[in-house]
C-alpha positions as CSV (number, residue, x, y, z in Angstrom):
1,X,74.8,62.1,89.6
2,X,76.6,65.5,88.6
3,X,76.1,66.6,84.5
4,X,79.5,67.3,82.7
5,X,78.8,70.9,82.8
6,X,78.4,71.4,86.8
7,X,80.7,73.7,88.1
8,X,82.2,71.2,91.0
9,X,83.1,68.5,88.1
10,X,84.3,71.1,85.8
11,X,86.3,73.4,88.6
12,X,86.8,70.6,90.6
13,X,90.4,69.6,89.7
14,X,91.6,73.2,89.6
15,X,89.9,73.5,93.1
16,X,92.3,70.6,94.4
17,X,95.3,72.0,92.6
18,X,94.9,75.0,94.5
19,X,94.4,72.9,98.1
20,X,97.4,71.0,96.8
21,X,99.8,74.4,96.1
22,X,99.9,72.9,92.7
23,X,100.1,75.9,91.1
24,X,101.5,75.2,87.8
25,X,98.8,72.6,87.6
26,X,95.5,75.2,88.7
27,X,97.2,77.1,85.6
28,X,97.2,74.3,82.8
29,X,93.2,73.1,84.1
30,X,92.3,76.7,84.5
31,X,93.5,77.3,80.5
32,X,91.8,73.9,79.6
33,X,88.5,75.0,81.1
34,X,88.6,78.4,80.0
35,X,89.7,77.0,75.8
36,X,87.0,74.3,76.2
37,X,84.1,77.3,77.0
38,X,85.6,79.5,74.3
39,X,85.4,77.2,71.9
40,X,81.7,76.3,73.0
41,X,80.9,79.7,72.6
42,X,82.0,80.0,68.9
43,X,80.3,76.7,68.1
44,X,77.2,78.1,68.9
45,X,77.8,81.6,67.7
46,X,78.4,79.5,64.5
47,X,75.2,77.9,65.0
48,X,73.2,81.6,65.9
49,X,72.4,79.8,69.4
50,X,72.0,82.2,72.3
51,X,73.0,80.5,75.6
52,X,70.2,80.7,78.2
53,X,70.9,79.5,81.7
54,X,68.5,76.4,82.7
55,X,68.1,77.1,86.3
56,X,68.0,80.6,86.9
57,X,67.4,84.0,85.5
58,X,70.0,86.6,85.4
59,X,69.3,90.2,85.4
60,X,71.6,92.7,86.2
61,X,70.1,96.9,87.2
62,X,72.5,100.0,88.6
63,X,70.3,100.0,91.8
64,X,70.2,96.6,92.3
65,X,73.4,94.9,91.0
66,X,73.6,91.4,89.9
67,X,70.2,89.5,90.4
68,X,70.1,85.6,89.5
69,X,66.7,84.1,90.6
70,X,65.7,80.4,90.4
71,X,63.5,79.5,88.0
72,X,61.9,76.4,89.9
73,X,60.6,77.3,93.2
74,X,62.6,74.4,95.4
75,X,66.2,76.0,94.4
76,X,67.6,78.5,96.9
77,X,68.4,82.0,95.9
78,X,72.3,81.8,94.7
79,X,73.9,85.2,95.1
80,X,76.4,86.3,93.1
81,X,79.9,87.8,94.5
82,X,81.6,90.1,93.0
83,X,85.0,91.1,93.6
């Protein structure tokens, strides 16, 4: 099963929007998802939560760049891409 919070479910209909030329549509879900985190964020600024990923470790160094490293030893090594 796929949680509420994985990024296929949550990108997922922007993805298709996009494969569809749908591009008034990738706008609207891409404002949705982008509100919906915002307002996640306040809520738990409000609640002096500090979000913490559940998977990984994210570090970031000049010499190295962006690092994110699994946490459990069966998950694969995502990288990050930056543009």
């Amino acid at each position: 099963s796929v949680w509420p919070t994985e990024s296929a479910l949550v990108w997922g209909e922007l993805s298709q929007a996009i494969i569809n030329n749908e591009w008034e549509k990738a706008r609207e879900v891409k404002n949705t998802v982008e509100e919906t985190q915002r307002s996640l964020v306040k809520e738990r600024e409000s609640k002096g939560e500090t979000w913490v990923p559940k998977h990984f470790i994210v570090t970031h160094s000049n010499e190295d760049g962006w690092k994110c490293s699994p946490i459990q030893k069966w998950v694969p090594d995502a990288p990050i891409v930056t543009l």
